[in-house]
mmCIF file of the N, C-alpha and C atoms, coordinates in Angstrom:
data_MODEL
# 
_entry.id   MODEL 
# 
loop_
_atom_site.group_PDB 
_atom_site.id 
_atom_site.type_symbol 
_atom_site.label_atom_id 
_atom_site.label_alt_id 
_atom_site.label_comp_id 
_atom_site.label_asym_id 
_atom_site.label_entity_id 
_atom_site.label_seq_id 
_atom_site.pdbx_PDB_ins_code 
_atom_site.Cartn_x 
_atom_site.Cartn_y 
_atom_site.Cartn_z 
_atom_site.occupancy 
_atom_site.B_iso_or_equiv 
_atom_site.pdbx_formal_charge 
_atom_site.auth_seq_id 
_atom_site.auth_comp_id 
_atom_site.auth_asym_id 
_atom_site.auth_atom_id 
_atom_site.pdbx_PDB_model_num 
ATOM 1   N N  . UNK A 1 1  ? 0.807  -1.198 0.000   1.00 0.00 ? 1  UNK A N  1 
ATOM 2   C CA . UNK A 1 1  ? 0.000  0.000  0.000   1.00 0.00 ? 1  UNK A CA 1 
ATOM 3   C C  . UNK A 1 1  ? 0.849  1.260  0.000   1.00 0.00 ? 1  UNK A C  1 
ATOM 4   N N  . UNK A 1 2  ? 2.114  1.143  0.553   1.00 0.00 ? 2  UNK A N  1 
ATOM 5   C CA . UNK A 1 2  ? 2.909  2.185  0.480   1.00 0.00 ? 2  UNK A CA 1 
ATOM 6   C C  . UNK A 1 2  ? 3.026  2.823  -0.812  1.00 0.00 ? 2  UNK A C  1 
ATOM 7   N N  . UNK A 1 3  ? 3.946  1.615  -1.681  1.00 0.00 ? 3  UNK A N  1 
ATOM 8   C CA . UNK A 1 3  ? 3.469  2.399  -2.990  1.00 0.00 ? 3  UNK A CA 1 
ATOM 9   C C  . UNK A 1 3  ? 2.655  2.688  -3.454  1.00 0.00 ? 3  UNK A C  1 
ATOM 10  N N  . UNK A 1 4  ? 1.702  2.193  -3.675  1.00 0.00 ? 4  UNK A N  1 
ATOM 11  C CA . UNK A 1 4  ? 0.268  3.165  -3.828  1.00 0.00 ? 4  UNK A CA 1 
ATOM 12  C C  . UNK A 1 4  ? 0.218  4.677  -3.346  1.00 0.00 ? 4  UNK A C  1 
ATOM 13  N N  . UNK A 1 5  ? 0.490  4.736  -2.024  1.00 0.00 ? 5  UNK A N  1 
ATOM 14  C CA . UNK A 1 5  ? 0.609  6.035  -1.275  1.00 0.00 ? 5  UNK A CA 1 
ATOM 15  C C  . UNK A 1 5  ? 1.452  6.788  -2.043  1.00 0.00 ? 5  UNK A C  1 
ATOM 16  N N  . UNK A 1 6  ? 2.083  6.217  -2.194  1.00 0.00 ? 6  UNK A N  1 
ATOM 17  C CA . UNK A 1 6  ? 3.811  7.556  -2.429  1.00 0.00 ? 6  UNK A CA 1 
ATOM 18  C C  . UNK A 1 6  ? 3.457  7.566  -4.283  1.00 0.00 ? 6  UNK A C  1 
ATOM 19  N N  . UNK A 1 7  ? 2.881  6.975  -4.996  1.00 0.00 ? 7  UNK A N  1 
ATOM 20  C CA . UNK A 1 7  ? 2.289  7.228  -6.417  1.00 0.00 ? 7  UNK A CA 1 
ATOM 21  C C  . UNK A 1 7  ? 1.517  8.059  -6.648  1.00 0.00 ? 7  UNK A C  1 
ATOM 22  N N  . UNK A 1 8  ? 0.689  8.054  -5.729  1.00 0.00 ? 8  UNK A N  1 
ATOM 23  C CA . UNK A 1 8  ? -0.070 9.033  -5.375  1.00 0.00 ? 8  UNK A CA 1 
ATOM 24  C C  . UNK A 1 8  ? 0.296  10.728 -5.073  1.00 0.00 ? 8  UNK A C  1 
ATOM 25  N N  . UNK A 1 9  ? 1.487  10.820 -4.244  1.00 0.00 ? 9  UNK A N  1 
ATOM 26  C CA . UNK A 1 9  ? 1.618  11.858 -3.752  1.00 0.00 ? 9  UNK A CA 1 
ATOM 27  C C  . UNK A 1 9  ? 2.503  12.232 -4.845  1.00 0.00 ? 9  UNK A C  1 
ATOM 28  N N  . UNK A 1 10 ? 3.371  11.489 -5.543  1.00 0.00 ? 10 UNK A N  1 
ATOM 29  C CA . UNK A 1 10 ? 3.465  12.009 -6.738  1.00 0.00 ? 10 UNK A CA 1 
ATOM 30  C C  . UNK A 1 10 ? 2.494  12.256 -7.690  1.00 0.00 ? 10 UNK A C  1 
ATOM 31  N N  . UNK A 1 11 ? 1.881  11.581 -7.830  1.00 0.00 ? 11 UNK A N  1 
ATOM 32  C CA . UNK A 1 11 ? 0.574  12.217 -8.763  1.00 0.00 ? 11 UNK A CA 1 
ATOM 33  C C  . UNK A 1 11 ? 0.311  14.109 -8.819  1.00 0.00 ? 11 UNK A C  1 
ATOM 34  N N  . UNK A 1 12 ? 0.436  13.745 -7.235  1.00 0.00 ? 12 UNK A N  1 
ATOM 35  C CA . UNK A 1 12 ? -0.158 15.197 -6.489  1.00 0.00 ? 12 UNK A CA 1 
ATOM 36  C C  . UNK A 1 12 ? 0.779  16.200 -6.922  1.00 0.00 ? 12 UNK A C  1 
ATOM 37  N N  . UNK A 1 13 ? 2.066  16.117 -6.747  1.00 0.00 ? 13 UNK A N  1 
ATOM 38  C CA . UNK A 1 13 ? 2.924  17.075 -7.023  1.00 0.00 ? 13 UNK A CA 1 
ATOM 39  C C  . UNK A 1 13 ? 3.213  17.485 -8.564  1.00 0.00 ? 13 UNK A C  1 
ATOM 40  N N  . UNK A 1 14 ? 3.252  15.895 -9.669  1.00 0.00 ? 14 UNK A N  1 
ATOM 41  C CA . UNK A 1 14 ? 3.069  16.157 -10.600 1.00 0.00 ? 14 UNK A CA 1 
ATOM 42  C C  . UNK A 1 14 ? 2.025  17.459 -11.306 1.00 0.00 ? 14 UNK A C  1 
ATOM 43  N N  . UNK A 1 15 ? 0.572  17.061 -10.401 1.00 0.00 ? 15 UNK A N  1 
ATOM 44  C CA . UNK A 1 15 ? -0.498 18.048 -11.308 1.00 0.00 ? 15 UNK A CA 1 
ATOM 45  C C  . UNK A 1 15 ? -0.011 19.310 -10.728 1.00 0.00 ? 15 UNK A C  1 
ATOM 46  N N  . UNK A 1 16 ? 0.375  19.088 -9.359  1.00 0.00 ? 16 UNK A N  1 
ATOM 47  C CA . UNK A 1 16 ? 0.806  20.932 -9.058  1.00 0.00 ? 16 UNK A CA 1 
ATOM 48  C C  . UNK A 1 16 ? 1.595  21.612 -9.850  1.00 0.00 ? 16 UNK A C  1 
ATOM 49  N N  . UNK A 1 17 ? 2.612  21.032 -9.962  1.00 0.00 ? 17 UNK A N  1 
ATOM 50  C CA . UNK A 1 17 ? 4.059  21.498 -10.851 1.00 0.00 ? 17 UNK A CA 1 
ATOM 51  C C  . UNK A 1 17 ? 3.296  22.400 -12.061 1.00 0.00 ? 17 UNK A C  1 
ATOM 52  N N  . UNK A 1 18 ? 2.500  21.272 -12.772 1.00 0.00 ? 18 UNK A N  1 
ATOM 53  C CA . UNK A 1 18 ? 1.830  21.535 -14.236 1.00 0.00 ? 18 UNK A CA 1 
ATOM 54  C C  . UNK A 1 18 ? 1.138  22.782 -13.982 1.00 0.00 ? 18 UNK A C  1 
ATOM 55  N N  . UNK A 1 19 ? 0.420  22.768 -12.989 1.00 0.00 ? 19 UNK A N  1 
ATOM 56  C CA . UNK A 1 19 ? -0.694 23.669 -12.607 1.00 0.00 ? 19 UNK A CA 1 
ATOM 57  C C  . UNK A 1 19 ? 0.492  25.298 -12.645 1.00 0.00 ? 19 UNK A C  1 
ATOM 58  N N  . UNK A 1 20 ? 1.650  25.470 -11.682 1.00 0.00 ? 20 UNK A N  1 
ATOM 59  C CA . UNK A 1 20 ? 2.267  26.490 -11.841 1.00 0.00 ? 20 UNK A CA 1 
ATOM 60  C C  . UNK A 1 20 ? 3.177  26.474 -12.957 1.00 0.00 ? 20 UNK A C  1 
ATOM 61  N N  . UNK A 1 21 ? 3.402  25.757 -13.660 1.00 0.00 ? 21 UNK A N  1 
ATOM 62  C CA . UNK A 1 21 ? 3.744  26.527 -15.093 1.00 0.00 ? 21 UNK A CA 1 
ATOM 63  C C  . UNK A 1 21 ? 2.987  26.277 -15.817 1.00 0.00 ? 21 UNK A C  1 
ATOM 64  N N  . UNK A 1 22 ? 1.970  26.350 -16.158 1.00 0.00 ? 22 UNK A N  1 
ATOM 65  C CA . UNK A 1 22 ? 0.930  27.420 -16.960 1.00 0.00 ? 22 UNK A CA 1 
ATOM 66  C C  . UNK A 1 22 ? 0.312  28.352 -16.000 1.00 0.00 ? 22 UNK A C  1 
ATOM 67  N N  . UNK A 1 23 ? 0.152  28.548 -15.304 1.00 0.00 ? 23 UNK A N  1 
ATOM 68  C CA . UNK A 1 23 ? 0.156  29.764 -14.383 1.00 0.00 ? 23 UNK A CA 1 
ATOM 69  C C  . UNK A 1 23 ? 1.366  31.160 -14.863 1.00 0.00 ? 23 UNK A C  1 
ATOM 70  N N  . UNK A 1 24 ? 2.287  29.985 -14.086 1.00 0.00 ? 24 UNK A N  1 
ATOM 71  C CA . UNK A 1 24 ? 3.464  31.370 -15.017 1.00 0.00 ? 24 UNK A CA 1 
ATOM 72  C C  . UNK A 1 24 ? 3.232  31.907 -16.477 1.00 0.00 ? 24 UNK A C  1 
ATOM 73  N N  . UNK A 1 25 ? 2.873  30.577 -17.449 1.00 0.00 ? 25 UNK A N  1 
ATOM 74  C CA . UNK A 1 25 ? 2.940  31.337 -18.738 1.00 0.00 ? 25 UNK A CA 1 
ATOM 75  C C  . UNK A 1 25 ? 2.252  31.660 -18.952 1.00 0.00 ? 25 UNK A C  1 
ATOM 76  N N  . UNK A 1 26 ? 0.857  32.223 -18.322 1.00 0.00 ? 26 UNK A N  1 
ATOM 77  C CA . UNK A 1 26 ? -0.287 32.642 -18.749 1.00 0.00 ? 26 UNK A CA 1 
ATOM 78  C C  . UNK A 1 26 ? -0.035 34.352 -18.481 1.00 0.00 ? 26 UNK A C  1 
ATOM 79  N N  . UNK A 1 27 ? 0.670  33.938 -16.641 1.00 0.00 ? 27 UNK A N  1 
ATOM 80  C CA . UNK A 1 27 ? 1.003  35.591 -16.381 1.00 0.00 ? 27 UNK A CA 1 
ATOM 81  C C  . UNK A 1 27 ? 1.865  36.459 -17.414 1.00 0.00 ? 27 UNK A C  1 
ATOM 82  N N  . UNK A 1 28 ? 3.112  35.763 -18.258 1.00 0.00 ? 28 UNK A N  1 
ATOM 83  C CA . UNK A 1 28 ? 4.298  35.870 -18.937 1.00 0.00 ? 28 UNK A CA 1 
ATOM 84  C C  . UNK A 1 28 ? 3.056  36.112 -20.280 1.00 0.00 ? 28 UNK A C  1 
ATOM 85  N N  . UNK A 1 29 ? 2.173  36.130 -20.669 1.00 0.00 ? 29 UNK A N  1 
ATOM 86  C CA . UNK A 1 29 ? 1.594  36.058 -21.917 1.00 0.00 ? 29 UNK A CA 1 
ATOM 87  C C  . UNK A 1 29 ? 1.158  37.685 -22.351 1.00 0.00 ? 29 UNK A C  1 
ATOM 88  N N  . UNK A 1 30 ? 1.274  38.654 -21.210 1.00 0.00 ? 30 UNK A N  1 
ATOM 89  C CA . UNK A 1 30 ? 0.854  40.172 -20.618 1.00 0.00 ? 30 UNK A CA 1 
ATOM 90  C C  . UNK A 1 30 ? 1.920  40.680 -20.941 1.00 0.00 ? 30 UNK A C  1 
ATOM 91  N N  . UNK A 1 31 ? 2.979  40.101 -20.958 1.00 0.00 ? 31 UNK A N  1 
ATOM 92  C CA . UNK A 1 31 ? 4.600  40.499 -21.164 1.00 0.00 ? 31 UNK A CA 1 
ATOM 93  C C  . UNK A 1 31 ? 5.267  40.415 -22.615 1.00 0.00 ? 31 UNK A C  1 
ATOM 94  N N  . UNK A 1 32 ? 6.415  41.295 -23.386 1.00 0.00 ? 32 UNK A N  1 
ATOM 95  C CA . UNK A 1 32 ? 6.585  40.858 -24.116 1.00 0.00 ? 32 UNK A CA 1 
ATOM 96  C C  . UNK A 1 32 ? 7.486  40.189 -24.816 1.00 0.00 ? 32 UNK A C  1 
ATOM 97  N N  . UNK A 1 33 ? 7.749  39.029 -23.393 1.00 0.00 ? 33 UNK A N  1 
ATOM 98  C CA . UNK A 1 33 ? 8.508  37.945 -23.651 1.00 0.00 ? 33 UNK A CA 1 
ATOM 99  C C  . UNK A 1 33 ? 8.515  37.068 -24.762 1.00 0.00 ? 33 UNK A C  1 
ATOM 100 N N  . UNK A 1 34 ? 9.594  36.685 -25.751 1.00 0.00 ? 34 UNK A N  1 
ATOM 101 C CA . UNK A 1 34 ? 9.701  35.275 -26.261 1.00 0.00 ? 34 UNK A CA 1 
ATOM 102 C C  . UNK A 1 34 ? 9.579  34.107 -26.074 1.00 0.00 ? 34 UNK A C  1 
ATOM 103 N N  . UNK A 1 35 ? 9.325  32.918 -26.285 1.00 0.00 ? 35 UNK A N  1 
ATOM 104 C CA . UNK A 1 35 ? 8.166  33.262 -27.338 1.00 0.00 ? 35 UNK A CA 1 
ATOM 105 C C  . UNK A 1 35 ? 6.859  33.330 -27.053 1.00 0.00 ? 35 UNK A C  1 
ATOM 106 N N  . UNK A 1 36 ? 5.946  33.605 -28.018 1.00 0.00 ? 36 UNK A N  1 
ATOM 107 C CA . UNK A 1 36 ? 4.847  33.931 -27.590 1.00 0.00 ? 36 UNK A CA 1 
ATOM 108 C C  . UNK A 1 36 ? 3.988  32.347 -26.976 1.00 0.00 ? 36 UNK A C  1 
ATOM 109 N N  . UNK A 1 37 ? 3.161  33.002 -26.001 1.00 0.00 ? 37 UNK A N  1 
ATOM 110 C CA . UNK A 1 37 ? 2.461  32.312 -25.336 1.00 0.00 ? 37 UNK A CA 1 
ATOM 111 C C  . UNK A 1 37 ? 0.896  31.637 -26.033 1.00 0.00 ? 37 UNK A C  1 
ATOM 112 N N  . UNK A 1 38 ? 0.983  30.106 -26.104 1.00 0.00 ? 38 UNK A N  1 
ATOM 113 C CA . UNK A 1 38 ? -0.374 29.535 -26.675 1.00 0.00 ? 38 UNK A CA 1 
ATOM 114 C C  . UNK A 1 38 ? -1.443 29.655 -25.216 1.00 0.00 ? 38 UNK A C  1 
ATOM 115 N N  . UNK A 1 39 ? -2.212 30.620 -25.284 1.00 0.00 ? 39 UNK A N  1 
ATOM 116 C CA . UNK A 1 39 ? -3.296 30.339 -24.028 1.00 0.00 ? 39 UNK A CA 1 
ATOM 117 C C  . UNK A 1 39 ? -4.103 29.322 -24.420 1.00 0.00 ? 39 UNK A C  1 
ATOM 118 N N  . UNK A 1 40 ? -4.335 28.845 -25.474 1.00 0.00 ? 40 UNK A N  1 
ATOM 119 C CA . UNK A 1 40 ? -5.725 27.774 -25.975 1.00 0.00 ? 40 UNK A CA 1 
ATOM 120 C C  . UNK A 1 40 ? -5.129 26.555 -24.953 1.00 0.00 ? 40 UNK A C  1 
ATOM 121 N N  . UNK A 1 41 ? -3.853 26.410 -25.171 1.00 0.00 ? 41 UNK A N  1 
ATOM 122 C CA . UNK A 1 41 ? -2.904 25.421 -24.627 1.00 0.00 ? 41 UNK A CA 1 
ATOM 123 C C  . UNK A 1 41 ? -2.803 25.448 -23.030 1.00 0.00 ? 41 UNK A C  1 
ATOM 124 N N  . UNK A 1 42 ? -2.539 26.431 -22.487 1.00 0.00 ? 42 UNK A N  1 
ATOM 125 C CA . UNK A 1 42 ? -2.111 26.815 -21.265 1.00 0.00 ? 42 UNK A CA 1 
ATOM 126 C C  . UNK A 1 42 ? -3.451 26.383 -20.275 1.00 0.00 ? 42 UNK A C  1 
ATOM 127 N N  . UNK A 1 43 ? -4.569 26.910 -20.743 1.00 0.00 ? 43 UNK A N  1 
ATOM 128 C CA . UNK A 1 43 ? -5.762 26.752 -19.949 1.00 0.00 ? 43 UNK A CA 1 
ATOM 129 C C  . UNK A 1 43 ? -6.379 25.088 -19.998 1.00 0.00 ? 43 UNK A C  1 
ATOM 130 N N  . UNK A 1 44 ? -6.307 24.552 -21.213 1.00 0.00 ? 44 UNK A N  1 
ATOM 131 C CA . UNK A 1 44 ? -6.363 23.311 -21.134 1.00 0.00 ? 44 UNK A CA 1 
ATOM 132 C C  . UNK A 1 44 ? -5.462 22.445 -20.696 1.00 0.00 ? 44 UNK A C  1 
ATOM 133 N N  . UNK A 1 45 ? -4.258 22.845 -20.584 1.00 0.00 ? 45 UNK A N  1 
ATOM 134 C CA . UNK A 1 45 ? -3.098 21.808 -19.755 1.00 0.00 ? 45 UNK A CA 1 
ATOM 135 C C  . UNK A 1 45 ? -2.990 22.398 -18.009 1.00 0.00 ? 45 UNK A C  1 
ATOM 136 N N  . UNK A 1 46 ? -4.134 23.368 -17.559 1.00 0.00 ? 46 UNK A N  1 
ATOM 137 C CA . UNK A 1 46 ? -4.364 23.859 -16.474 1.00 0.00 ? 46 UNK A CA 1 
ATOM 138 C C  . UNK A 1 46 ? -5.707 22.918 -15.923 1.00 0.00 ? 46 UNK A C  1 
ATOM 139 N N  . UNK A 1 47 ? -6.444 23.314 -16.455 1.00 0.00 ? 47 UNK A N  1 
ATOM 140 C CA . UNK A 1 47 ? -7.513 22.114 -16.706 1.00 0.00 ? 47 UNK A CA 1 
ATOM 141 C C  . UNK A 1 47 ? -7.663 20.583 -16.460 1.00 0.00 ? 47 UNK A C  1 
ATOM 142 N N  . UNK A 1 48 ? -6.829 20.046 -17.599 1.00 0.00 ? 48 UNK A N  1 
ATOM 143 C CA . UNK A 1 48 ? -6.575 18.294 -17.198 1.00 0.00 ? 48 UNK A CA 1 
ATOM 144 C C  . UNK A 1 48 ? -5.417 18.013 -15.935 1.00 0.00 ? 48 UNK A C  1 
ATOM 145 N N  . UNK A 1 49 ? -4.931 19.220 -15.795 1.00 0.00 ? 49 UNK A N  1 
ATOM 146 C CA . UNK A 1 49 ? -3.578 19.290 -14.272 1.00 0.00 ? 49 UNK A CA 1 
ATOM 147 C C  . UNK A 1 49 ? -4.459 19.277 -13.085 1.00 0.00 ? 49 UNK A C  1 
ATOM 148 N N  . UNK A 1 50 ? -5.645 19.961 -13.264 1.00 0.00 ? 50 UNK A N  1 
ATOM 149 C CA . UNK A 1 50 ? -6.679 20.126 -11.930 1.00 0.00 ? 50 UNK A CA 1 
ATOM 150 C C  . UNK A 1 50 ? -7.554 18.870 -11.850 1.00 0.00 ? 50 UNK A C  1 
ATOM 151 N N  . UNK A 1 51 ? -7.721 18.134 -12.734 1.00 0.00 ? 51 UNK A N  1 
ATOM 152 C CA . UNK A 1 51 ? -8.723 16.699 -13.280 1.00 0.00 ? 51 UNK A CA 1 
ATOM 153 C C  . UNK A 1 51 ? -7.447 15.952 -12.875 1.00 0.00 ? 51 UNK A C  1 
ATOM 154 N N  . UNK A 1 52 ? -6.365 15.903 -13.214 1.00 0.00 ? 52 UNK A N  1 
ATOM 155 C CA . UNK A 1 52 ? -5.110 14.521 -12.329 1.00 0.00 ? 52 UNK A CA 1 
ATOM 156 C C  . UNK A 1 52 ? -4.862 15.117 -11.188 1.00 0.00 ? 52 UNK A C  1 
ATOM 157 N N  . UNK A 1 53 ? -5.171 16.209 -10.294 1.00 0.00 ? 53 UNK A N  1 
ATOM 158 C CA . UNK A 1 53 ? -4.877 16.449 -8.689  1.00 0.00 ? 53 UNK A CA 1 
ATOM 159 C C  . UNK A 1 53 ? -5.974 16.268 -8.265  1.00 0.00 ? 53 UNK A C  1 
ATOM 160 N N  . UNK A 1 54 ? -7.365 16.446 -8.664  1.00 0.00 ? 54 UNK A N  1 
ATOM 161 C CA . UNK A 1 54 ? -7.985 15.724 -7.890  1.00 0.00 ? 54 UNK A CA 1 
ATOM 162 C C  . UNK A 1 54 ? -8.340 14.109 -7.833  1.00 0.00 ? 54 UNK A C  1 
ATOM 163 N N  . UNK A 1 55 ? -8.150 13.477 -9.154  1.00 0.00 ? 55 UNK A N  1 
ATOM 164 C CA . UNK A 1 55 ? -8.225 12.280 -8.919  1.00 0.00 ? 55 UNK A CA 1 
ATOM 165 C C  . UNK A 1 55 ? -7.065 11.340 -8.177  1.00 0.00 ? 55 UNK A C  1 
ATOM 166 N N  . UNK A 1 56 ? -5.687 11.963 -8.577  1.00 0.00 ? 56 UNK A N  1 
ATOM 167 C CA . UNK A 1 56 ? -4.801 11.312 -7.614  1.00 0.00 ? 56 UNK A CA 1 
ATOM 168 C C  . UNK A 1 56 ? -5.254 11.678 -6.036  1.00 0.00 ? 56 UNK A C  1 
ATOM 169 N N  . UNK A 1 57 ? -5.973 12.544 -5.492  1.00 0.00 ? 57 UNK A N  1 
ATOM 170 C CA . UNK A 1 57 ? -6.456 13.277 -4.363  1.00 0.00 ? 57 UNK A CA 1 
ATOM 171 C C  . UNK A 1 57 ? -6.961 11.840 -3.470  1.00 0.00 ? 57 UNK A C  1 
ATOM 172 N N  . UNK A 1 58 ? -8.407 11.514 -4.544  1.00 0.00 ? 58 UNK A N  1 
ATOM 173 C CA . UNK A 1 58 ? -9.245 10.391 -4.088  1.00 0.00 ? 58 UNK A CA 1 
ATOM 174 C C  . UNK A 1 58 ? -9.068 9.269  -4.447  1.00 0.00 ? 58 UNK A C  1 
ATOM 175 N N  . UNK A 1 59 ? -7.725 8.975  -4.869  1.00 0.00 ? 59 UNK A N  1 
ATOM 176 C CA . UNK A 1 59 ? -7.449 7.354  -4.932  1.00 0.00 ? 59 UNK A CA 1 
ATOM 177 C C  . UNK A 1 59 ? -6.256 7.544  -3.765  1.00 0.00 ? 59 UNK A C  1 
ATOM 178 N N  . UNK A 1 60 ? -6.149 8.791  -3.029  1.00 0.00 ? 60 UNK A N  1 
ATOM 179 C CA . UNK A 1 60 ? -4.658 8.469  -2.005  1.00 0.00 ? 60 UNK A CA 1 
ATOM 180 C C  . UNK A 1 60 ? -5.461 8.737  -0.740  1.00 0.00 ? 60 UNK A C  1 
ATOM 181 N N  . UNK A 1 61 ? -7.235 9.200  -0.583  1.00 0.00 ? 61 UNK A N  1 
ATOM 182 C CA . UNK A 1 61 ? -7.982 9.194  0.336   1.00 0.00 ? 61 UNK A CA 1 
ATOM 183 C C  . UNK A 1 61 ? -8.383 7.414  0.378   1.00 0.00 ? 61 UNK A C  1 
ATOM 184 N N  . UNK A 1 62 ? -8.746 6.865  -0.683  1.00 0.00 ? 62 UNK A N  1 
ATOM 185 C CA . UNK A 1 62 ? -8.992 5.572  -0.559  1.00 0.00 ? 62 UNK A CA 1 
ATOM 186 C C  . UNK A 1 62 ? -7.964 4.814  0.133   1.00 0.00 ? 62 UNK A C  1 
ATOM 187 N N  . UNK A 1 63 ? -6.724 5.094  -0.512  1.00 0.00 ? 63 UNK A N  1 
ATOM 188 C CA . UNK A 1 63 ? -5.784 4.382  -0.217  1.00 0.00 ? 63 UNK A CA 1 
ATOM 189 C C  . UNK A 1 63 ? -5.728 4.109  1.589   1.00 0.00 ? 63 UNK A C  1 
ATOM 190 N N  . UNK A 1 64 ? -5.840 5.364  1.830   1.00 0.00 ? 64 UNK A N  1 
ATOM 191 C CA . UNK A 1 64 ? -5.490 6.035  3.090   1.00 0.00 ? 64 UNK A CA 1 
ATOM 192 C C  . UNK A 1 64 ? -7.058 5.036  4.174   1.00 0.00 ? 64 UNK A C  1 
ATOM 193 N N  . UNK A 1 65 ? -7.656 5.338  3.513   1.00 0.00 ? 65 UNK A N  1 
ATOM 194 C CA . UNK A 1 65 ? -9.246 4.674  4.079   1.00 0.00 ? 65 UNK A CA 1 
ATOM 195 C C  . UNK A 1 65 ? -8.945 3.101  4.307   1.00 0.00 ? 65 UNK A C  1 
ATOM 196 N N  . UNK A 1 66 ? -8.238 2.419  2.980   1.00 0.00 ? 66 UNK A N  1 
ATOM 197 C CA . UNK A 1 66 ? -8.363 1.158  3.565   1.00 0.00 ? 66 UNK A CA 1 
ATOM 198 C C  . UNK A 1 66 ? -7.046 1.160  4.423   1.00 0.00 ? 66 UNK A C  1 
ATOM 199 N N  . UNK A 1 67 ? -6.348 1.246  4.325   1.00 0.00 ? 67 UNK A N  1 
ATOM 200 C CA . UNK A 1 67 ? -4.948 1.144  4.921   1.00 0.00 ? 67 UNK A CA 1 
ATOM 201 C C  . UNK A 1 67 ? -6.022 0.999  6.994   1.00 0.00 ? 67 UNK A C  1 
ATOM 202 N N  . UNK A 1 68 ? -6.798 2.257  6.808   1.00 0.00 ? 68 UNK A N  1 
ATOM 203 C CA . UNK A 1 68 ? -6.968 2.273  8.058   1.00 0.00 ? 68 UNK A CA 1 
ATOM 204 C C  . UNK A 1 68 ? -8.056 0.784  8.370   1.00 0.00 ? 68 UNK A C  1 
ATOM 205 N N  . UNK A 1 69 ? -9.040 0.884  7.747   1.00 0.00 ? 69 UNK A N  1 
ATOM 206 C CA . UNK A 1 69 ? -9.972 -0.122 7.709   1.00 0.00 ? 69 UNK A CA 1 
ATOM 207 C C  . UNK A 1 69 ? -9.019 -1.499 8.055   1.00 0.00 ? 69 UNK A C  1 
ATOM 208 N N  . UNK A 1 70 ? -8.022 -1.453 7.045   1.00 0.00 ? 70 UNK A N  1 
ATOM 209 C CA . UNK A 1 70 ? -7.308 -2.868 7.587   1.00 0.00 ? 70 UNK A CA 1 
ATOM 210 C C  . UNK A 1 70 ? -6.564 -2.936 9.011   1.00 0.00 ? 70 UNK A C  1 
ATOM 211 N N  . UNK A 1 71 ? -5.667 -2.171 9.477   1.00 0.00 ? 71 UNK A N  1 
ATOM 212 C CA . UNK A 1 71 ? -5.515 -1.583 10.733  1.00 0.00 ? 71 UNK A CA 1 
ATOM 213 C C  . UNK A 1 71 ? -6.313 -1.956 11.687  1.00 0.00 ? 71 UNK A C  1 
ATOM 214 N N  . UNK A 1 72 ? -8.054 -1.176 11.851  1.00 0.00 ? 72 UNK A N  1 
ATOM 215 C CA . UNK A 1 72 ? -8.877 -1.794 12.511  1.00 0.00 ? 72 UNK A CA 1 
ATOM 216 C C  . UNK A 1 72 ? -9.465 -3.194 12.695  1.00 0.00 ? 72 UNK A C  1 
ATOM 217 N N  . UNK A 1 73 ? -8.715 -3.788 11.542  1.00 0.00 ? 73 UNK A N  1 
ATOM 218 C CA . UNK A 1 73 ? -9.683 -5.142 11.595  1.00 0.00 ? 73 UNK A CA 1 
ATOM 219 C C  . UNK A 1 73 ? -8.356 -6.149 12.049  1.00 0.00 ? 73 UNK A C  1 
ATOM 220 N N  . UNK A 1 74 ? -7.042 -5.554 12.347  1.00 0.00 ? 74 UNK A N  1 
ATOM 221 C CA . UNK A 1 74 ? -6.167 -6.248 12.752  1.00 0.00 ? 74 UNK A CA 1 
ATOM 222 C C  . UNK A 1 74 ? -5.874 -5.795 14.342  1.00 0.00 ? 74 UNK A C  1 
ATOM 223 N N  . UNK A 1 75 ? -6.634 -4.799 14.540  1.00 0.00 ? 75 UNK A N  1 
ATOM 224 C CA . UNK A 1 75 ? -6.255 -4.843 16.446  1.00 0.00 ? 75 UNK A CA 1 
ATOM 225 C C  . UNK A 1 75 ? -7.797 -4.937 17.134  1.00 0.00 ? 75 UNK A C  1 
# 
């Protein structure tokens, strides 16, 4: 179950990461930095980053649920 857990919490960090850079390049898109910024892109890879943090969310609450459930049924 551990790994499960710790897949998970990568999961978690993965969608964050994603989540702040398109954040940044959305802010950087106001600017007139090189190169130019795809928002069509940015908001949809913001999007499916928020759809994999919450689902890694509730498969590391499950995880977490049975882990305990089994726990209880062993003391």
């Amino acid at each position: 179950m551990v790994d499960g857990i710790g897949a998970s919490l990568n999961g978690l960090r993965d969608a964050s990461a994603r989540i702040q850079d398109s954040a940044r390049n959305i802010a950087r898109a106001s600017t007139a930095e090189n190169p130019p910024v795809n928002m069509d892109k940015e908001v949809v890879d913001t999007l499916v980053s928020s759809v994999m943090y919450k689902a890694n969310a509730k498969v590391l609450k499950a995880q977490l649920d049975n882990e305990k459930s089994l726990l209880d049924v062993l003391t």
